[in-house]
C-alpha positions in Angstrom: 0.0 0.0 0.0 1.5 3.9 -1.0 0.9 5.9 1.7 1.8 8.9 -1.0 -1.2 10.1 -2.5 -1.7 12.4 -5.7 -1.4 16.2 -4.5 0.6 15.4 -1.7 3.8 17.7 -1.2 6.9 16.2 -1.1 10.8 15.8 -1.0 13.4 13.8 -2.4 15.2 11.7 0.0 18.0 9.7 -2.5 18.9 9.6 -5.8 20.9 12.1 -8.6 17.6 15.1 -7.3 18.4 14.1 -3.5 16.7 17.5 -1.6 14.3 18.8 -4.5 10.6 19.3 -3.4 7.3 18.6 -5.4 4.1 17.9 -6.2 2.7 14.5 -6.8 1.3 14.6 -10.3 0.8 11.0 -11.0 0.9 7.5 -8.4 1.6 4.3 -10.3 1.1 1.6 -7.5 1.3 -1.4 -9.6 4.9 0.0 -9.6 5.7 1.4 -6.9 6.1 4.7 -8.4 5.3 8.6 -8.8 5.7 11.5 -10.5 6.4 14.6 -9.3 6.0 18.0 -11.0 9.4 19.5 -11.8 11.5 17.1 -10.5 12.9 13.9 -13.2 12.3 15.9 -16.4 13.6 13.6 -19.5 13.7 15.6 -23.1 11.9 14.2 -25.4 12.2 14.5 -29.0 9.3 14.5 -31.5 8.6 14.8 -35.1 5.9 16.8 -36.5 3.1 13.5 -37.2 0.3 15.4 -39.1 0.7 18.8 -40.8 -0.9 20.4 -38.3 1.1 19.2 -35.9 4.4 20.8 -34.8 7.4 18.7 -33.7 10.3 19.4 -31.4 11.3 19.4 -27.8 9.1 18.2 -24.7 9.7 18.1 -21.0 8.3 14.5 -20.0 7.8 13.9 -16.1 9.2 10.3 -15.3 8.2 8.3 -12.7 10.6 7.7 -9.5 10.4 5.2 -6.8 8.0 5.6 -4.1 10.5 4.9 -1.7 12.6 7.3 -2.5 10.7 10.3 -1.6 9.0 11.3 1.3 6.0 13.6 2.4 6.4 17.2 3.7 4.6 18.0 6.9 4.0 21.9 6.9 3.7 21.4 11.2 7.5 21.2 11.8 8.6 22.1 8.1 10.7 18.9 7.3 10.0 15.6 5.6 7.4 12.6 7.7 7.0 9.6 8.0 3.3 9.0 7.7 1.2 6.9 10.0 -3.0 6.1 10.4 -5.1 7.4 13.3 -9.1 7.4 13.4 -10.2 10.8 13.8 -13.8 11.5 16.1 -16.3 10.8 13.2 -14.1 7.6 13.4 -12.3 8.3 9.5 -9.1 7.0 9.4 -6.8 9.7 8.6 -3.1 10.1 7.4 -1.3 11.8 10.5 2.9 13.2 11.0 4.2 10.5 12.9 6.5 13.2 14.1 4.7 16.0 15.3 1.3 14.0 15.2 -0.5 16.9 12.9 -2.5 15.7 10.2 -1.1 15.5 6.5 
């Protein structure tokens, strides 16, 4: 189970963008992966297909591994680990397992 959802502010805790911060675009979890917005940008190159159609350079988002990023918690400004509490209507909720705010 991800416990990183879509929307979900983030950081980078390994890799070649070790310390960039996010947004969660995309969550693949038959992989084990997202995508973040700004952070893993591959060029692309196209050709024009149609004649309406223009070709040249894109920014693609790639996915990254799950594991290597972690959420932001706003409460203590630095990166959580996340953890489940009920909350009084009895939801369960996603909760800073550092500071104990909710996420």
């Amino acid at each position: 189970m991800m416990k990183i959802r879509k929307g979900d502010r983030v950081v980078v805790r390994s890799g070649k963008h070790r310390g960039q911060r996010g947004e969660v675009v995309r969550t693949v979890p038959s992989e084990n992966k997202v995508v973040l917005d700004g952070v893993n940008v591959a060029k692309r190159h196209t050709k024009p297909r149609r004649a309406t159609m223009q070709g040249g350079i894109i920014d693609k988002f790639m996915p990254m591994a799950a594991s290597a990023v972690s959420v932001w918690c706003n409460a203590h400004g630095g990166p959580a680990r996340v953890g489940f509490e009920l909350d009084d209507q009895g939801r369960k909720v996603r909760v800073c397992r550092k500071c104990g705010s909710e996420l």
